[in-house]
C-alpha positions as CSV (number, residue, x, y, z in Angstrom):
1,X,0.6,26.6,32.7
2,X,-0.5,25.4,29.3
3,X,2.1,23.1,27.7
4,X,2.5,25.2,24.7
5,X,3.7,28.0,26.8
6,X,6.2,25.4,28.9
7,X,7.7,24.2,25.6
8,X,7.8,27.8,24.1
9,X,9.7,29.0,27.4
10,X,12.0,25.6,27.3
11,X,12.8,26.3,22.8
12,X,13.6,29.9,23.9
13,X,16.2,28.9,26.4
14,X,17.5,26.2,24.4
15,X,18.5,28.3,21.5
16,X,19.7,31.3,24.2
17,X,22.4,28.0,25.1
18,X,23.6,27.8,21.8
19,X,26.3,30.7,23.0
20,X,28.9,31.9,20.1
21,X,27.0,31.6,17.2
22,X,24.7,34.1,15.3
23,X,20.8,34.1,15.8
24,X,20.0,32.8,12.7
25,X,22.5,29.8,13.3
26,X,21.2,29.0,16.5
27,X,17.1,29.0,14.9
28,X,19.2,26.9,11.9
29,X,20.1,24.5,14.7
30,X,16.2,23.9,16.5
31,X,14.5,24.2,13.3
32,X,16.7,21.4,11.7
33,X,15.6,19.0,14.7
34,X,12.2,20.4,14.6
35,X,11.6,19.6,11.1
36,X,13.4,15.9,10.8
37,X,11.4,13.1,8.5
38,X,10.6,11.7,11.8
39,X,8.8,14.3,13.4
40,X,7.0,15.0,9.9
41,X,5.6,11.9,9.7
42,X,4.3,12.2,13.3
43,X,2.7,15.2,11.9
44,X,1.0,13.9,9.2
45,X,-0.4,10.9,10.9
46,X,-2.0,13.3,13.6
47,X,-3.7,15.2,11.0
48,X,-5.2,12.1,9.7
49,X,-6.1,10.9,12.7
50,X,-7.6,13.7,14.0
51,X,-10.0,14.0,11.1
52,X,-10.6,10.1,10.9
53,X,-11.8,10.4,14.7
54,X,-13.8,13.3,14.6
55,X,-15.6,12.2,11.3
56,X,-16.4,9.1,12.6
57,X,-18.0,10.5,16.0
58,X,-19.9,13.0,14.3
59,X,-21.8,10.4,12.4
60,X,-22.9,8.6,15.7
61,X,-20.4,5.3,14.9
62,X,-19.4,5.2,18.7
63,X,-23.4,5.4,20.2
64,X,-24.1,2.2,17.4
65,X,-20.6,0.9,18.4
66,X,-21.8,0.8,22.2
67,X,-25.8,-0.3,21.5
68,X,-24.3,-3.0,19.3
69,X,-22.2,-4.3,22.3
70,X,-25.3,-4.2,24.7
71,X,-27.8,-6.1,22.4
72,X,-25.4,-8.7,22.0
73,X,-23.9,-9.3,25.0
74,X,-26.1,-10.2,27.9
75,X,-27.9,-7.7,29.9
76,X,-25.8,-8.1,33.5
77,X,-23.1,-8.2,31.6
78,X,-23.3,-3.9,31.2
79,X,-19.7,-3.2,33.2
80,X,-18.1,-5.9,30.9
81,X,-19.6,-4.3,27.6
82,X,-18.3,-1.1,28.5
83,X,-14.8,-1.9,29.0
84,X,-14.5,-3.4,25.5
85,X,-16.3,-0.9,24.1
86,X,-13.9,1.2,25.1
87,X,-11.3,-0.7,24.6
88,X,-12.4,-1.3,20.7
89,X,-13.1,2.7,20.8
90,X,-10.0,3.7,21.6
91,X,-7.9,1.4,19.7
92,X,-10.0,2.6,16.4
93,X,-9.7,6.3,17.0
94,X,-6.2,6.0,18.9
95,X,-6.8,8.2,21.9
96,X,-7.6,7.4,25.5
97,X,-8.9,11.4,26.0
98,X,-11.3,11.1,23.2
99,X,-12.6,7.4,24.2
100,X,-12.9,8.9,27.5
101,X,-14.9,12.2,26.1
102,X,-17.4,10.5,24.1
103,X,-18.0,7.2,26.1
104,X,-17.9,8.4,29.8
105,X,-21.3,10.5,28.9
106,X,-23.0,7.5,28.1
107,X,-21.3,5.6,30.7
108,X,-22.8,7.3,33.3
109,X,-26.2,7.1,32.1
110,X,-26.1,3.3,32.0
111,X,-24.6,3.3,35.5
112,X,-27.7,5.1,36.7
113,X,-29.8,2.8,35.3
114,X,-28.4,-0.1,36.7
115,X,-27.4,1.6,39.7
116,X,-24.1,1.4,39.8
117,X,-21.8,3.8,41.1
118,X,-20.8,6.5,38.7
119,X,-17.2,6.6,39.8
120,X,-16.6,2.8,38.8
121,X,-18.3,2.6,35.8
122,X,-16.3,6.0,34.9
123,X,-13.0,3.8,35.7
124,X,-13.8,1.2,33.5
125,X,-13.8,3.2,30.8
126,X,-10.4,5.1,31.8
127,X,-8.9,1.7,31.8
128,X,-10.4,0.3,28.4
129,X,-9.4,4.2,26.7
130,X,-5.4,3.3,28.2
131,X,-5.3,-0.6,26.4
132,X,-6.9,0.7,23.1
133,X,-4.1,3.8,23.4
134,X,-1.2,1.3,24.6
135,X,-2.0,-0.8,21.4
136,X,-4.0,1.2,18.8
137,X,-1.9,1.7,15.4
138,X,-3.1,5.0,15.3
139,X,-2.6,6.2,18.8
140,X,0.3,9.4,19.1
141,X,2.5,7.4,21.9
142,X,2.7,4.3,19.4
143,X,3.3,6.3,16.7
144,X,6.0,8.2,18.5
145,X,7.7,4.8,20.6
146,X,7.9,3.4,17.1
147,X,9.3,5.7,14.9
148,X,11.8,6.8,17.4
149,X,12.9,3.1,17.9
150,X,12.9,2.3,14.7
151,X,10.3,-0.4,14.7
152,X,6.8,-1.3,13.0
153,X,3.7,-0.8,14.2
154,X,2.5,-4.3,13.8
155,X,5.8,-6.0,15.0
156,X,5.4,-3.7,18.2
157,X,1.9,-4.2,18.5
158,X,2.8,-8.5,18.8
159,X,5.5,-7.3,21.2
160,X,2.7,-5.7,23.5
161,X,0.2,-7.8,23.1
162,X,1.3,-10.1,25.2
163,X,1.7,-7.8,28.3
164,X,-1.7,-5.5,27.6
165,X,-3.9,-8.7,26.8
166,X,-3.2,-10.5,30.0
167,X,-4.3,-7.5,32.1
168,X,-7.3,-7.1,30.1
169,X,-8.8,-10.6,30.5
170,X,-8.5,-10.4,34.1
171,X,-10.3,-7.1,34.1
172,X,-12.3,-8.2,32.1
173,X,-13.4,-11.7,34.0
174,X,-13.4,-8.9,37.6
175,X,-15.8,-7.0,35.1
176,X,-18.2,-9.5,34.3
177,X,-18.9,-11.2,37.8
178,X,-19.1,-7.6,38.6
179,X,-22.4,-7.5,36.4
180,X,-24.1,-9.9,38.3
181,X,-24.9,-7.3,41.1
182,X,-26.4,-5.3,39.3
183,X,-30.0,-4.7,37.3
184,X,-30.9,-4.9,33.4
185,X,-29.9,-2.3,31.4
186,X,-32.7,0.5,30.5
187,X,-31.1,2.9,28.5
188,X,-29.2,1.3,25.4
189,X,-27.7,3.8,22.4
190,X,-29.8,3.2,19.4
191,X,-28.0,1.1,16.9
192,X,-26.8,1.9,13.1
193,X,-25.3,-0.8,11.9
194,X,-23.7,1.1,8.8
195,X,-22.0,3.6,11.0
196,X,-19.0,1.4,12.4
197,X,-18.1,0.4,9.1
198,X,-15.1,2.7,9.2
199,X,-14.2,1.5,12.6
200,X,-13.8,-1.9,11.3
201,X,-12.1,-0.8,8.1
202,X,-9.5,0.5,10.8
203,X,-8.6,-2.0,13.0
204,X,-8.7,-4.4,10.1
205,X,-5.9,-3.1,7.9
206,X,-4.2,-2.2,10.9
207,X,-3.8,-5.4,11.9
208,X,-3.0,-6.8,8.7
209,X,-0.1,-4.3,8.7
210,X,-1.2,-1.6,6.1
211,X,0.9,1.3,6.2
212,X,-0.5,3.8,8.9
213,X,-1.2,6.6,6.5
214,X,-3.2,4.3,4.1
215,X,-5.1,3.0,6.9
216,X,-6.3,6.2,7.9
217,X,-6.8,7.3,4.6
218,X,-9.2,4.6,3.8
219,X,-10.9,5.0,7.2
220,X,-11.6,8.9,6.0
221,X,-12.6,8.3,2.9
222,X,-15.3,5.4,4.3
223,X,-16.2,7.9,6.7
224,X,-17.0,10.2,4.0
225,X,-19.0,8.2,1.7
226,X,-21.2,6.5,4.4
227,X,-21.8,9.9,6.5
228,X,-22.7,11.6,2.9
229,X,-24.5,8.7,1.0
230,X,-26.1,7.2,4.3
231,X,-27.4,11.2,4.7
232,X,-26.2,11.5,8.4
233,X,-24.5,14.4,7.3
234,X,-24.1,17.1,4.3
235,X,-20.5,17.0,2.4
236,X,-19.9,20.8,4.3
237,X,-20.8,19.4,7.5
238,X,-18.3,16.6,6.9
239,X,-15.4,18.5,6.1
240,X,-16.4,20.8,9.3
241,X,-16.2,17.9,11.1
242,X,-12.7,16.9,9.9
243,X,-11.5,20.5,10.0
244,X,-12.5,19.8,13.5
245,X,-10.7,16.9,14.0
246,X,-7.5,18.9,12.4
247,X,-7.7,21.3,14.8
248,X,-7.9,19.9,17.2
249,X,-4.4,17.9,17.1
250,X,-3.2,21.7,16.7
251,X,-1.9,21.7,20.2
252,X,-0.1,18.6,20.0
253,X,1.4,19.3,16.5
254,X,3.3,22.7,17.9
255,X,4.5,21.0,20.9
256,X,6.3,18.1,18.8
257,X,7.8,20.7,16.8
258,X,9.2,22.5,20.0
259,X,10.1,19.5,21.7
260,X,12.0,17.7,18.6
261,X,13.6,21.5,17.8
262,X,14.8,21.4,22.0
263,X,16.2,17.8,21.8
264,X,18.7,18.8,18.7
265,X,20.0,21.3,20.5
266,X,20.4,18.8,23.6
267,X,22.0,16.6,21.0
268,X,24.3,19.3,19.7
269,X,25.4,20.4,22.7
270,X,26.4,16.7,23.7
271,X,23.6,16.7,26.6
272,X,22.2,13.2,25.2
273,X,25.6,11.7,25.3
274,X,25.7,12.8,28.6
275,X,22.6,11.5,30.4
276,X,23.4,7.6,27.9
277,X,26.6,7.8,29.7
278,X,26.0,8.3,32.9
279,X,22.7,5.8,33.1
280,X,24.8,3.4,31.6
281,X,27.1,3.6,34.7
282,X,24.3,2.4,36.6
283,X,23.2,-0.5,34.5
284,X,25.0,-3.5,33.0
285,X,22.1,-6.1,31.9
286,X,19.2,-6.3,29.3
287,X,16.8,-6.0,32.1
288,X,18.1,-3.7,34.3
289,X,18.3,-1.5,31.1
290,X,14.5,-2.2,30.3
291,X,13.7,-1.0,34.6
292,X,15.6,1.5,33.9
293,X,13.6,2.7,31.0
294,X,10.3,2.3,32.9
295,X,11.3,4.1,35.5
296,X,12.9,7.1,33.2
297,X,9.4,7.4,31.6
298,X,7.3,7.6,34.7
299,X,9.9,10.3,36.6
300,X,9.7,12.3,33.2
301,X,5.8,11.8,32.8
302,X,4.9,13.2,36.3
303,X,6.5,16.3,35.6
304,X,5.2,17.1,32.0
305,X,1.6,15.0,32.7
306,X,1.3,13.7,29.1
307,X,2.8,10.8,27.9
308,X,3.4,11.5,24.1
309,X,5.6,14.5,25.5
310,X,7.4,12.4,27.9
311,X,7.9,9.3,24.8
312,X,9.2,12.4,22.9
313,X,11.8,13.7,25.4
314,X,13.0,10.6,26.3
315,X,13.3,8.4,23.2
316,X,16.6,9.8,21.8
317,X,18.1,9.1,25.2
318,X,16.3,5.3,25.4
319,X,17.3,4.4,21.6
320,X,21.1,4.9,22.5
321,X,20.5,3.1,25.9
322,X,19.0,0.6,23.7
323,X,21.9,0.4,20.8
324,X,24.3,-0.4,23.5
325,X,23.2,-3.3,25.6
326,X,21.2,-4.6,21.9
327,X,17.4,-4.3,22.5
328,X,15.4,-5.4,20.7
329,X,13.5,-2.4,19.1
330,X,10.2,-3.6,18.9
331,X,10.5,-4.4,23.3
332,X,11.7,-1.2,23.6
333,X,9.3,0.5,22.1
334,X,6.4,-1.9,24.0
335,X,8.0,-1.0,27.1
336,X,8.0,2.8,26.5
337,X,4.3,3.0,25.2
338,X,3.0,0.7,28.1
339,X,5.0,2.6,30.8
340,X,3.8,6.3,29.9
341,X,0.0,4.8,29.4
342,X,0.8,3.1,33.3
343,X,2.0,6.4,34.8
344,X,-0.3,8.8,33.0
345,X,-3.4,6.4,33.6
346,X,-2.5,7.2,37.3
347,X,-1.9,10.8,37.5
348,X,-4.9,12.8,38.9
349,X,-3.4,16.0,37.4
350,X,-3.6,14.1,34.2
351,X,-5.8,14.9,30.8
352,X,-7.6,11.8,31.1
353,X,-8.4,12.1,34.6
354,X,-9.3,15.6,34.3
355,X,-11.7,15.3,31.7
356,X,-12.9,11.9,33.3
357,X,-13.8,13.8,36.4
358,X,-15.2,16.7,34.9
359,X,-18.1,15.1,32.8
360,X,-19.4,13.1,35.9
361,X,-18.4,15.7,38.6
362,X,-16.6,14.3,40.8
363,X,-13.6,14.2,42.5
364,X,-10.7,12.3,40.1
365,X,-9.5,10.4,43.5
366,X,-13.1,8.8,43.4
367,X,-12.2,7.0,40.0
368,X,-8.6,6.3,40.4
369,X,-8.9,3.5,42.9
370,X,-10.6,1.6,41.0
371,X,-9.0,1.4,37.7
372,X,-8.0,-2.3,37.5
373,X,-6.7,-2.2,34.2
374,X,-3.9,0.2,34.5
375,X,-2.7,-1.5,38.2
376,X,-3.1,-5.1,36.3
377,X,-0.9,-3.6,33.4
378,X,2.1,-2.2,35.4
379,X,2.4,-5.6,37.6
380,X,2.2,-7.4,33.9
381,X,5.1,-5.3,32.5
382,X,7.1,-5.3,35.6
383,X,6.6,-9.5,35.5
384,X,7.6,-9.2,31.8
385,X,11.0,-7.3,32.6
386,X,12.4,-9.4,35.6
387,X,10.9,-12.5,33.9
388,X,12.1,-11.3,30.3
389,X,9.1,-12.7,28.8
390,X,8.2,-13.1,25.7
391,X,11.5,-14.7,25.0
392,X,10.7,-14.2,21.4
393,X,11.4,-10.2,22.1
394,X,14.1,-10.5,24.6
395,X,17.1,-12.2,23.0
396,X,20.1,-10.4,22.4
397,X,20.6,-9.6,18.3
């Protein structure tokens, strides 16, 4: 079933609960939690974003982005490249389905030539797409663990680094002895140096914590003067290509709307007080708190299969778990983002996978076993919980 039609099905019921008041009180109700600042500014940064990534693409930045990487780096070192190509990628456009969309094409014509099996090199970048989405400032489940939690995007991002950066430097190390077994690489992207200007622009500012919506807004506008003036593309064609990009976060906008319109009426009718309650019966200390709220996540991703949806459902009920035993906001936001991108990084009914499987036809149980990145990440965050590491993040308020 699409997950428009779930959520429409799951509003409709929700206001047919709201018992004893008048139709138009009961919309009143969903419509006030549907159109909260929070959810708005969710909104807005998915617009953005989606025309900032599709922009970009369409004026070849992620074929220079990957030829760049390969001319650079040595030639066994192919597997390696790929994973932080991917992992840069994703962290710029801030989604693990379009890294996986536009690199896994290219991904499996370098395998060929090197001959290495489709399925792994099709892993790696599954694995690189999850770390750029677990720490990108742009990416829907950071934007949605932070703004519920009541964090920045930056603070978060030094909260998570140190879980998400661990996991990649092994993979990456298992990556590049990997390369040794294999030939030279034949077929490299042709490079445009000019074209991953934008990219830069991104992860730049981001890092030097611009606000989210200027960050994107400069990456646009880059977009737009370099694809225009560098005549890769015609001013229409560009604004087709963001219309695109727009569009094509359709889907997710209408499904925060319904989902932040059902948890009000949750709220309302007292059913978030009643799940805080009774999980807080069951848990006493910071950390059992923080398993707790891992383990929440993944139980609620494998039943909705998309981990913004899941961060959305569950973060009214993890900021009150949170209040109470005094959380740090910025670790409870790292733990939500990392444990959806863990869970949904291992679902073969998943997007990702899907999509993953589709472009290189095969079976989405021939790639899973061999995404290192996303088992390396789960054993990192469930160290970080019993350990309580960083202590930095972990000390009471």
């Amino acid at each position: 079933m699409p997950i428009t039609l779930a959520f429409a099905v799951a509003s409709t019921y929700s206001v047919l609960l709201l018992r004893g008041k008048k139709l138009e009180e009961r919309i009143e109700i969903f419509s006030k939690g549907a159109m909260n600042s929070t959810t708005m500014l969710m909104i807005w940064i998915f617009i953005l974003a989606g025309a900032f990534a599709q922009t970009a693409k369409a004026m070849g930045a992620i074929d220079s982005l990957v030829g760049i990487l390969l001319t650079i780096l040595p030639s066994q070192a192919v597997p390696v490249s790929m994973f932080i190509a991917a992992c840069i990628v994703s962290m710029s456009v801030g989604t693990s389905v379009g890294t996986i969309v536009t690199l896994v094409p290219i991904a499996a014509g370098l395998a060929e030539s090197i001959g290495m099996p489709v399925g792994v090199m099709t892993a790696i970048i599954v694995g690189g797409a999850y770390f750029g989405d677990n720490l990108s400032f742009i990416s829907d489940t950071t934007i949605v663990a932070t703004t519920s939690q009541g964090c920045k995007m930056n603070d978060k991002f030094k909260a998570n680094i140190f879980i998400a950066l661990p996991a990649a430097l092994i993979c990456g190390a298992v990556y590049a002895v990997m390369g040794f077994d294999y030939e030279t690489a034949s077929n490299i992207p042709g490079i445009r140096w000019w074209t991953v200007v934008p990219y830069m622009l991104v992860i730049i500012t981001a890092l030097c914590g611009v606000n989210v919506l200027q960050v994107l807004a400069l990456g646009i506008a880059a977009s737009f003067i370099i694809a225009t003036a560098g005549g890769e593309t015609t001013v229409l064609e560009w604004c087709k290509n963001a219309g695109e990009g727009i569009l094509g976060m359709g889907e997710l906008i209408i499904v925060v709307l319904m989902a932040s319109g059902i948890m009000e009426v949750i709220r309302y009718k007292g059913g978030i007080t009643f799940i805080v309650k009774n999980m807080l019966k069951r848990v006493s200390t910071k950390r059992g708190a923080e398993l707790l709220t891992m383990l929440f996540i993944w139980v609620v991703n494998l039943c909705t299969a998309n981990n913004t949806i899941t961060l959305i459902t569950t973060s009214g009920v993890i900021k009150q778990i949170a209040d109470k035993l005094k959380i740090d906001p910025r670790r409870t936001a790292s733990i939500m983002d990392t444990s959806s991108c863990i869970i949904q990084g291992v679902l073969p009914y998943g997007a990702q996978m899907l999509m993953a499987s589709a472009l290189i036809n095969l079976s989405p149980l021939e790639i899973l076993p061999h995404i290192y990145y996303i088992f390396a990440l789960a054993i990192m965050l469930v160290l970080s919980i019993l350990l309580q590491y960083p202590k930095k993040y972990t000390k009471l308020n």
